[in-house]
Steps between C-alpha positions, in 0.01 A plus 500: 500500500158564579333198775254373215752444286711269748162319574413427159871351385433285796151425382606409171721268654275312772260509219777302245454774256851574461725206522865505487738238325556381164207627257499487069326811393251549170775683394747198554681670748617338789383666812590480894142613560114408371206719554205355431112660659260222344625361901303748687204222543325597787228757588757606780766593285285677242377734756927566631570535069228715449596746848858512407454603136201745613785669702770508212285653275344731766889615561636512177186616294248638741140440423377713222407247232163306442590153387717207619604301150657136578593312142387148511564288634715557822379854489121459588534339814751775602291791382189347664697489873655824424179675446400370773781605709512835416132506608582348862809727556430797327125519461531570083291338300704395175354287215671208379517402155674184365521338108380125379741333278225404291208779377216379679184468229206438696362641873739747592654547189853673447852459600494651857383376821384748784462870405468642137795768455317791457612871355749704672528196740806462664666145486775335774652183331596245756757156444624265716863554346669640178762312340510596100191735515339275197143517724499865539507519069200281474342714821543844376319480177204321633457825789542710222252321278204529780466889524721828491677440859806565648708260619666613852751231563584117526575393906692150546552263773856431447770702289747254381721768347634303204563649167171518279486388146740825354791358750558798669282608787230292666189421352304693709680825388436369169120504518557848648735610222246385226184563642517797714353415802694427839556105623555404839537224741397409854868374574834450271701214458771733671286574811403130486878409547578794755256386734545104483893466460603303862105612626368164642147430472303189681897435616609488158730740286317541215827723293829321599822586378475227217198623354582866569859422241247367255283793480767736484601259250164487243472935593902548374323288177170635463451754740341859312742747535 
């Protein structure tokens, strides 16, 4: 496993990101594990968020596309310190591009924030995490309904490599499957378990035997084959 990926499960940890225990999902499953970004508060931690996904997408996509697109509302603050990231590491200068909930009437009029989306522009989409890939439907059509663009790929924080919304492989093959473009993650849920099972950090381990049974338990359930 590459070093920035061991860093940034820890991050997400020390950051209490991604919490372990007893969690009801949307879905109303019940989950040994909660992921949640709106708790990266802190200038400090944007900055880390921004460098590790800069370095994800650098690995897994290269740098050969012209916009950053975050959907609102976790998504802007993600594409803004990703942009920014790439810039520090990699010296690219990507433009970001979110959406408003609500069409904006007045000022700067419109349903984007940042850059337009311009012809022949090519578009990153970037999430905190994927569950049922219901975002990624109301995303797509609002890319497409800016220009004629391309959209290169979708890049994640955290696989959790559940079944999607077809029951049968996860939901970020889905959105692959139906849209054509690859999907990736900084780190999955299996990486995420690798690394912490028995690992202590600040003296404490964070994956004990218990909670290892119950994961191994919710992936035998709804774990994407």
């Amino acid at each position: 496993m590459e070093e920035y990926k061991k860093e940034f499960i820890e991050f997400m940890v020390d950051s209490h990101v991604l919490k372990f225990g007893e969690f009801t999902l949307k879905s109303g499953r019940k989950s040994p594990f909660f992921m949640n970004a709106g708790a990266y508060k802190s200038g400090s931690q944007l900055i880390k968020l921004g460098e590790f996904y800069a370095r994800a997408i650098h690995d897994n996509y290269g740098l050969d596309f012209d916009v950053l697109f975050g959907p609102a509302y976790k998504g802007i603050p993600l594409t803004v310190a990703t942009v920014m990231g790439i810039s520090k590491l990699y010296g690219r200068d990507i433009r970001y591009c979110a959406n408003r909930k609500e069409i904006k009437d007045h000022g700067d009029k419109g349903i984007l924030l940042g850059s337009k989306i311009r012809e022949d522009d090519r578009v990153m989409i970037i999430e905190d995490v994927t569950t049922s890939g219901a975002s990624i439907a109301e995303t797509v059509p609002i890319i497409k309904a800016q220009a004629d663009c391309d959209i290169v790929g979708l890049m994640v924080s955290l696989d959790r490599m559940e079944v999607g919304q077809e029951g049968t492989v996860s939901a970020l093959q889905e959105i692959k499957q139906k849209y054509g473009f690859p999907t990736h993650a900084i780190v999955t849920m299996k990486e995420v378990t690798e690394y912490l099972y028995n690992r202590p950090l600040d003296g404490k381990v964070v994956i004990d035997d218990k909670l290892k049974k119950a994961l191994d338990a919710y992936y035998e359930e709804y774990g994407a084959k």
